[in-house]
N, C-alpha and C positions, 0 to 999 in steps of 0.2 A: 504494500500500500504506500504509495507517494504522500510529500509530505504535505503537497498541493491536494492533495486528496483530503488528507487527514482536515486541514485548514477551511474546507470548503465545507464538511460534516461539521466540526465547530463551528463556524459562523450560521449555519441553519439552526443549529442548537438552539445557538445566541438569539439570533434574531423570533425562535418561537417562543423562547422564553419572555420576551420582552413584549411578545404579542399578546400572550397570555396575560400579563400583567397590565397590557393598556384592557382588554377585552373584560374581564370580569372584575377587575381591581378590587381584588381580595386581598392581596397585601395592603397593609397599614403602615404607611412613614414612619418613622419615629425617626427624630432629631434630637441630637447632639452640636456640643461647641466645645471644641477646647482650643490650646496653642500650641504652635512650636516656636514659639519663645516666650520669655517669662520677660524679658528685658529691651529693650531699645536704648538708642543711644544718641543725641543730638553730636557727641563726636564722631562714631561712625555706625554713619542713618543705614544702616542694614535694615529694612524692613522688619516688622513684622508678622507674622502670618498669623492670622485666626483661620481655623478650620473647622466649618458646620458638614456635617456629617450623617448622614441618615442609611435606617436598616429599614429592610421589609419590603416596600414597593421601586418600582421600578421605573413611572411615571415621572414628567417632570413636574416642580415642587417648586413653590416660592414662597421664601420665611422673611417674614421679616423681620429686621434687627433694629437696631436704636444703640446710640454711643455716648458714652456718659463719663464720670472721674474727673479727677482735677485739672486736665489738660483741655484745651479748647481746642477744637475741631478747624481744620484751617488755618489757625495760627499756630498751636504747636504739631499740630500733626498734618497728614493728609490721607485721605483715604480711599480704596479702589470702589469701595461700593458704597451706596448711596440709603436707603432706608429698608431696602430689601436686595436679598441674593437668589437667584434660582438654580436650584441642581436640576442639570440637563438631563433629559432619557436617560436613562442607563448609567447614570455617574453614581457613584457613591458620596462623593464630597465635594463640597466649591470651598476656593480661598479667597481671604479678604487681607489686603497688604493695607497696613497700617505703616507708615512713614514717620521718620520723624523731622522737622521742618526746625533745623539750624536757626539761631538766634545769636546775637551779642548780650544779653540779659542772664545774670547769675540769677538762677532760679533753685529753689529744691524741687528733690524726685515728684513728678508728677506721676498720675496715672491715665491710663485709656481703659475705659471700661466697656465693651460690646457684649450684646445682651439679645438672646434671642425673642420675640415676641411671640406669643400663642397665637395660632390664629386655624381654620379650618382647614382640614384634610392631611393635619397628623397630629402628633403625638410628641411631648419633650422628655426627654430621659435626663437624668443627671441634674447636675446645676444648669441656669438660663444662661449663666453670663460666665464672660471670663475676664483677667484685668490685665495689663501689660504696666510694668512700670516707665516710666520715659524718663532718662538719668541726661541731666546736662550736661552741657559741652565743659565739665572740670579739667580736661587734660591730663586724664590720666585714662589709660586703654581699657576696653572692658576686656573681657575673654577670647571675644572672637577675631579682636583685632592683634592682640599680641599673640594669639596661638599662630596667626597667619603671618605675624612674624617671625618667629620661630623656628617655622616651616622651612621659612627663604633663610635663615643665619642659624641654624645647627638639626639638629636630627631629629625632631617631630619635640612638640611642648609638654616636656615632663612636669611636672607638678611644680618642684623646685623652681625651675627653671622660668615659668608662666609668674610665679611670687614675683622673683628676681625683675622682671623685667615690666611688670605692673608698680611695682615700687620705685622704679629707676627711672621707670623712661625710655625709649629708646635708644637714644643718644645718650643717658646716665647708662645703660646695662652696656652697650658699645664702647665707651670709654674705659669703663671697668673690666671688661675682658682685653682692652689693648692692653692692660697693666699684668691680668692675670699672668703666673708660672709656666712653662710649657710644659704639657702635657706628653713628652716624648715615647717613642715608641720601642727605641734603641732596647731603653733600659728592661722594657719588657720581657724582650728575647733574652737578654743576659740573665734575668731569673728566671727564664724557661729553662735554658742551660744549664743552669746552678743545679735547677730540681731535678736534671736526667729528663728533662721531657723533649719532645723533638721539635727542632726547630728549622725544617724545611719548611715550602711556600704556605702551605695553611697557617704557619705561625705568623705569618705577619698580618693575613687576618683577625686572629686572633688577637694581634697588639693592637691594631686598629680600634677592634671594639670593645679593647677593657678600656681607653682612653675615652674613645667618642661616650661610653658608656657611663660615666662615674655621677654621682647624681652630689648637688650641691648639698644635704644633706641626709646623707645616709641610714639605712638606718640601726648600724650599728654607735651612731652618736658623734657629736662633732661637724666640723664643716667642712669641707673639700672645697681648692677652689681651682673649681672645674673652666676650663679652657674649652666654651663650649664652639664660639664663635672661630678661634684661631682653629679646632679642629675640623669645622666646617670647612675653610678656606685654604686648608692644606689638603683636605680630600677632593677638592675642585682644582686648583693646582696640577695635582697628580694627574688629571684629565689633557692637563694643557702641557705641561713637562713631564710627558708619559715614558715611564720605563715599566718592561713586563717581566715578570716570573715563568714566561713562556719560555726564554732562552736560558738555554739549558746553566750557563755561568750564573746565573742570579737564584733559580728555584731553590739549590740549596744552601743558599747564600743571605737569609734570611737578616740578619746580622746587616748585612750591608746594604740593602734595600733599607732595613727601616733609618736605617743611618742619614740615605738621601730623602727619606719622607721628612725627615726631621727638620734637614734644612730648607725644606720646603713650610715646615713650619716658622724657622726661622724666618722665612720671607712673605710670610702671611701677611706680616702687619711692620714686614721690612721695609729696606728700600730694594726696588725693583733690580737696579743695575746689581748692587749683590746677590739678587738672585739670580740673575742672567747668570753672573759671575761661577757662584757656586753648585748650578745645573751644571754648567760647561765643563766645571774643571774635576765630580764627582764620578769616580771610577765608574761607578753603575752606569750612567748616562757613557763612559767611554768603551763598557765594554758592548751596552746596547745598541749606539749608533756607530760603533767601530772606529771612536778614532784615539783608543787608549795602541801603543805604539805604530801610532800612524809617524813614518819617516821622510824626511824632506827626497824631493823627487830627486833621482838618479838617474837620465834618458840615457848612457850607457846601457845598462840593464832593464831598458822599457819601465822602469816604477815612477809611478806618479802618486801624491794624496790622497788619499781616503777624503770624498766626497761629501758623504755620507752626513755630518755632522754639520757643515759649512752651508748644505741645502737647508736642513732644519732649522738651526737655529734661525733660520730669518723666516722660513716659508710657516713654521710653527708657533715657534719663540717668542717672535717680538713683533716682525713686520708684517706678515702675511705677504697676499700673490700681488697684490694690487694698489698702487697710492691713494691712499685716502683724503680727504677729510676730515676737519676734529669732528663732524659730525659722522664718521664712519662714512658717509657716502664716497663711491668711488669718485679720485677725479678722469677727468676726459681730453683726450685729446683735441686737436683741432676738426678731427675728422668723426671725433662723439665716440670713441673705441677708449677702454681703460689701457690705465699706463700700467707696464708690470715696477714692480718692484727691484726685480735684481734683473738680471742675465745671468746664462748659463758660464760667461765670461767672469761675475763677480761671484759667482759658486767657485771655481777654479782658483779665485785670488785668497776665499777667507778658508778654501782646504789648504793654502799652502801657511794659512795662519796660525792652524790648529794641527803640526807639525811640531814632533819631537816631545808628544806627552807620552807620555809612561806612568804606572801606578807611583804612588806614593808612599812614605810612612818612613819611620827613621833606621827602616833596615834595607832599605832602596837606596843605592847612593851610585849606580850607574844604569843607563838608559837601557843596556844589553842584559843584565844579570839584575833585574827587578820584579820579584814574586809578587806575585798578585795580592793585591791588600788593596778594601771595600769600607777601612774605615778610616781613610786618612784622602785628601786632597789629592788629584794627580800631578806629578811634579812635568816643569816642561824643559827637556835638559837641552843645551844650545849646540851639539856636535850633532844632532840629530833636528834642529831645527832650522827651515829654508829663510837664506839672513838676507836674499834680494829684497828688490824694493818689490811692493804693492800696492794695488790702487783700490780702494773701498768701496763705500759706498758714497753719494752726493761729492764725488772728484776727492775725499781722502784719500793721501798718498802714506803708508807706512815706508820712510826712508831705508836705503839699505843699509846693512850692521855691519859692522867690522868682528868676526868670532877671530880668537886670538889662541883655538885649538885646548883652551885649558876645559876642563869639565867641570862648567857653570850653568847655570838656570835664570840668568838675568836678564839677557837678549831677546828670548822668546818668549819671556813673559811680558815685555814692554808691548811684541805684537798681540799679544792676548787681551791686553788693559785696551791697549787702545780699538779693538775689534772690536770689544763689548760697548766701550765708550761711543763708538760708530755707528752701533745699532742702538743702543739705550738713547741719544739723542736722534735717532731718526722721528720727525714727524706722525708718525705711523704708529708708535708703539701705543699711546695714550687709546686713540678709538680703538685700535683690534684688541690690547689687553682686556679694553677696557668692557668692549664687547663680548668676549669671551664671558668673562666674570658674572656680565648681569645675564645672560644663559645661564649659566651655572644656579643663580643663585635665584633669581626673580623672573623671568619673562625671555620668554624664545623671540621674538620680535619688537626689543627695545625702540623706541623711534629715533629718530636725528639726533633731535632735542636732548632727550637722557644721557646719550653716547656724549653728546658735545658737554654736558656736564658734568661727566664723569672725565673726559679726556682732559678738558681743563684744571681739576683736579689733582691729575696726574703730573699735569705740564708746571702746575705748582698749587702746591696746598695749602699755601696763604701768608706762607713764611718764607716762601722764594723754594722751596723745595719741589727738585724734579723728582717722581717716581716713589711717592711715601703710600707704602701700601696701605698703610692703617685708613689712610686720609683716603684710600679711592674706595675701602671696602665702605666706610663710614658715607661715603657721598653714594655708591649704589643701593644702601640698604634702606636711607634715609630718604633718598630723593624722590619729590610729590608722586610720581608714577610708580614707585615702588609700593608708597604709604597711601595712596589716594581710594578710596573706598570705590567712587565712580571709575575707576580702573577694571574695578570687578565685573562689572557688567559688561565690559567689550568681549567679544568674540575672541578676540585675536591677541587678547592681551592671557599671559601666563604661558604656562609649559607642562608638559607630561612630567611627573616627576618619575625622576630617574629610578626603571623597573627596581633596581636594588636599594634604592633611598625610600619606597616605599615598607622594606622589608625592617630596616631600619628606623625608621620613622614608629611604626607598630613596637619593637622591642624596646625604644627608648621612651614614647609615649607611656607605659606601661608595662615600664620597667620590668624585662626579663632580663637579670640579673641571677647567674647559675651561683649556689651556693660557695662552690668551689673558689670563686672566682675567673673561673676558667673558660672561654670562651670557645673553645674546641667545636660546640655544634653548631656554630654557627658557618661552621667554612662549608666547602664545594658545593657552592649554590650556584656556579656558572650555567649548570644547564640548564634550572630555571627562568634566567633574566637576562642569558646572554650577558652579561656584567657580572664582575668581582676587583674587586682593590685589586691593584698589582697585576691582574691575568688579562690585560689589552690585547687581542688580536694582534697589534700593531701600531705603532709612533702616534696613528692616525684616529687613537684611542678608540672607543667601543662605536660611535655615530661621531658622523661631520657636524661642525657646529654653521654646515650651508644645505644641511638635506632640507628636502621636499620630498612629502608622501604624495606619491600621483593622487589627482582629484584635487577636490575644492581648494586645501592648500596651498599648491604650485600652480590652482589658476590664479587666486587673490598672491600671488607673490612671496607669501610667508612662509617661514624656517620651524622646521617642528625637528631635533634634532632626535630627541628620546626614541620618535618614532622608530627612528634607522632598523631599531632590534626589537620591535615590536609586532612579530609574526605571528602565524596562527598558530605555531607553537607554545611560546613564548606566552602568548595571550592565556592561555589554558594553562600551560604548569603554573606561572606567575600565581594565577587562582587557586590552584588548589595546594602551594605550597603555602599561600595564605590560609587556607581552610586548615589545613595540617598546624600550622603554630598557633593558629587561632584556636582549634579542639584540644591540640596535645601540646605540642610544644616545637619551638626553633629548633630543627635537625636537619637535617638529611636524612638519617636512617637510627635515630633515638641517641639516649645517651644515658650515661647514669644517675643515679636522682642526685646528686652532688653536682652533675653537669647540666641539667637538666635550666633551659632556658624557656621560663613558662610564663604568659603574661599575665598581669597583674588584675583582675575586675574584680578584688576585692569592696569598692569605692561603689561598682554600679552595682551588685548584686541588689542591696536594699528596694532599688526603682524597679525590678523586674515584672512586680503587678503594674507599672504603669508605666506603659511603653510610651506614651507621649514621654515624659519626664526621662527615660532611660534613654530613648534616642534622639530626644535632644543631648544629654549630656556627651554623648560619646558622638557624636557630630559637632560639636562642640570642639572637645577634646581632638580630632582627627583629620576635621577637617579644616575651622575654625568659623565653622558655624556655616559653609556654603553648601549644604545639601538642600537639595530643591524641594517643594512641599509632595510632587511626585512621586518622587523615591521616596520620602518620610512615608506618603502613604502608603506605596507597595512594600516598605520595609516593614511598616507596623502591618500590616495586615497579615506577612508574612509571621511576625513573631508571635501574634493573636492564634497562628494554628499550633504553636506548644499549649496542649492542657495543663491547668498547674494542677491536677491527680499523678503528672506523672512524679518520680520523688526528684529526680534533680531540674525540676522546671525552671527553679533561677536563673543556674550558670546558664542551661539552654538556650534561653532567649539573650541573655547579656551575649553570650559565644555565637548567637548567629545574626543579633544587631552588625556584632562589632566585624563580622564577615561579609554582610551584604554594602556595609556602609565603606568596609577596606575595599572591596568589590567594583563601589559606586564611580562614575565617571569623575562625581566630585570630589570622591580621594583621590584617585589617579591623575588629574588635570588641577595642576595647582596656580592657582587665581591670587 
């Protein structure tokens, strides 16, 4: 039987079913009202929603309502419906959007009271009325807005973490994590090691999420002071200065990878050129892009540089393919065709710059006879570095050297200072860094505008500084179209959050934290999400931050990057490895109860009788407040079929809310 088959038996169903109930109208209405929300907010007018509701008939229905409370109609609020609402044929519910209408007037909490009126041809169940509170424009975030920040600056809004930043501020919780300690990953591995435990490439998953993990307080006591922001931004980093655990020198080399995660945190809220700096000259990035003993060309015996490293650092790094504008826009020739960036001629001039490196460390002391060592700097020694002149970028000549044959490192790091110096002041770095970052963090299709305010940021942070990370993270997180509520509503604004930052997002939300301390179940989740820290396919990280899904997308012009690894695979494990940590636990294939990564609904169980209150909170909590009244109601309708006869009916409904809503477009599309 087709499923066109199947579809066409339903709809006759349907439609007799509905015949029946206009023809004999033996079903009797009955009405309901309740909310999904308790609160509004004149700082961010998030609507919202009453929802009247009715069982039994099937007819359409017109109630009317009436609106009443401290608030005045028109002036502090606004509203979609007028003295009456109708449920259409066939509908179970209508919604009414309550608004709240921004003022300059310190007022206290008002309220909106909507109330249904009796009237002929049903029946009221419950209470008539429901109340919304309406909280003034105080300036200080309510739930929905700072969980949504959260989302965009660290790993989904743990409890702590929501406190912290309701009491600070934005720009108070961002100032105070530039200060915080870093949260390094190194040291992780060194106490895996201590304890006999293994520390090949799952271990550096594993450091990742006892760091990303640590909750500001604990609840073993005391306070932690958790680096939740600089974690965030060293894990987006790692996207843009990508090395992988795929190649076979780094998987079991654990140790040394987290070594370069680190300075990637060091550059979180660095300055930019020492990160250029410290990517470049990081044994992992030399042995990734090949140019740890790459040696100055020799055409006697056909050797020429290793290319390899001299393409990326400009095509990935810093400058990208194409001259920009501060506003990211490409610029154009006289003939309207973009200008490239380099040529295959300035690839050739910075592989002859990135000549005569070698590992590092203080048991390396010549270029020939140098062991591989993943925790120390790569040294760049001058018998093996090309001491001609060369020509840069925007007509930079690096002069020729005079080497004098002794075995020193001073010559070819002057070419190295000044390469980076070449590209750190190129035009270009402030929009494409700058655009990478707000993908990363807020919105797949930032406008001109944003990029230009960010790039000038870059260009100087207000004290004559070029390239202060803190200063460009603080201006994407904070800037209007970041924070703007009416941002929410565009189509085209926000991004798919990243299949794996979803996975994470849920453990940190609700704290799955394994007793052990030990984060072990959480690795080899690549086949679900097509993503894992560390395991990139290639330089070119897991999606381009220029994809287009065929269709609507790539007709309207816009970049959806997440898409990239978002198949019909992909789409399905994605789901049911959420079902899996959602009923049992974060694994792959279980773990020990010491290991055991289990999330936390200690908090919702209470609201399990009353799914309006239950999913609102964890909509709330997950998504920060953007689930549409739709999904509310095929999610509650869904958890209304757990009977509470059966004996574990709480967690039930808490465990398949918190499923259908991890599920929902509005968890996966973050707004």
């Amino acid at each position: 039987m087709t499923y066109q088959y199947i579809l066409k038996i339903s709809r006759l169903c349907l439609l007799g079913t509905l015949l029946v109930g206009m023809s004999d109208g033996l079903a009797q209405d009955v009405i309901s009202i309740s909310t999904l929300n308790t609160d509004m907010s004149e700082r961010w007018p998030q609507p919202a929603t009453v929802v009247i509701r009715r069982s039994g008939g099937v007819k359409a229905v017109t109630v009317p309502i009436s609106f009443g409370g401290t608030a005045t109609k028109a002036v502090d609020y606004a509203s979609s419906a007028g003295s009456s609402v109708t449920i259409p044929l066939g509908a179970r519910e209508v919604w009414v959007q309550v608004r709240p209408l921004t003022d300059a007037l310190t007022e206290p909490t008002e309220t909106v009271q909507v109330q249904v009126q009796a009237a002929p041809g049903f029946t009221l169940s419950g209470s008539s009325s429901v109340s919304i509170n309406l909280l003034d424009n105080s300036g200080l975030a309510n739930d929905e807005e700072a969980t949504r920040f959260l989302i965009q600056a660290g790993f989904g809004a743990d409890p702590d973490e929501l406190a912290e930043v309701k009491l600070l501020g934005f720009e108070g919780w961002i100032n105070q994590q530039l200060t915080r300690p870093k949260g390094y990953l190194q040291p992780v591995i060194q106490a895996r090691r201590a304890a006999g435990k293994d520390i090949f490439h799952p271990a550096t998953k594993i450091a990742l999420w006892t760091q990303a993990m640590r909750r500001r307080n604990p609840p073993g006591g005391g306070t932690v002071q958790t680096d939740v922001l600089r974690q965030r931004v060293a894990y987006s980093l790692l996207q843009i200065f990508v090395i992988s655990q795929n190649v076979d020198a780094l998987s079991l080399n654990s140790e040394g990878v987290t070594n370069y995660y680190d300075r990637l945190m060091d550059g979180a809220f660095g300055n930019f050129r020492q990160l250029l700096f410290d990517v470049t000259l990081h044994p992992c990035m030399g042995v990734y892009l090949s140019h740890v003993g790459n040696r100055k060309p020799d055409l006697s015996i056909n050797r020429y540089p290793d290319e390899n490293y001299a393409r990326e650092i400009m095509q990935l790094f810093s400058i990208g393919l194409w001259e920009l504008n501060q506003d990211g826009t490409r610029k154009l020739d006289g003939n309207g065709k973009p200008i490239p960036t380099y040529t295959n001629q300035n690839i050739t001039q910075f592989a002859r710059v990135f000549t005569g490196i070698q590992y590092g460390g203080p048991g390396n002391t010549q270029f020939d006879y140098s062991g591989e060592n993943f925790l120390y700097p790569m040294k760049v020694w001058d018998q093996e570095h090309d001491m001609d002149a060369k020509t840069l970028l925007n007509g930079t000549v690096l002069p020729a050297r005079t080497y004098n044959g002794a075995n020193t490192q001073t010559l070819g790091m002057l070419d190295i200072n000044a390469a980076i110096d070449n590209l750190f002041n190129h035009p270009n770095v402030g929009p494409f860094i700058g655009r990478l970052l707000i993908q990363r963090l807020v919105t797949s299709n930032p406008s001109p505008a944003y990029i230009g305010r960010v790039s000038a940021v870059f260009a100087n942070n207000g004290s004559g500084v070029r390239g202060d990370m803190g200063a460009v993270i603080k201006a994407i997180l904070l800037d209007p179209e970041a924070r703007s509520f009416d941002k929410t509503l565009e189509p085209t604004f926000g991004k798919m959050r990243e299949p794996y930052m979803t996975l994470m997002n849920m453990a940190k939300t609700f704290n799955a934290q394994p007793q052990s301390g030990d984060y072990e179940s959480a690795t080899y989740m690549y086949e679900f999400y097509l993503q894992e820290p560390f395991q990139s396919p290639s330089v070119f990280n897991f999606y381009s931050p220029n994809y287009r899904p065929f269709g609507e997308l790539t007709a309207l012009g816009l970049f959806a990057p997440e898409f990239q690894i978002l198949t019909a695979v992909t789409a399905i494990e994605t789901q049911n490895n959420l079902l899996n940590s959602v009923e049992n636990e974060i694994s792959r294939w279980g773990s020990s109860p010491a290991n055991q990564m289990k999330l936390d609904f200690s908090q919702e169980i209470p609201l399990a009788n009353d799914p309006d209150a239950l999913i609102r909170r964890l909509a709330i909590r997950m998504t920060g407040g953007t689930l549409r009244p739709r999904s509310f109601q095929n999610i509650r309708e869904a958890v209304l079929k757990i009977p509470t006869s059966n004996a574990t009916w709480q967690i039930d409904r808490v465990k398949m809310t918190a499923y259908l809503i991890g599920a929902s477009s509005e968890f996966n599309i973050q707004k």
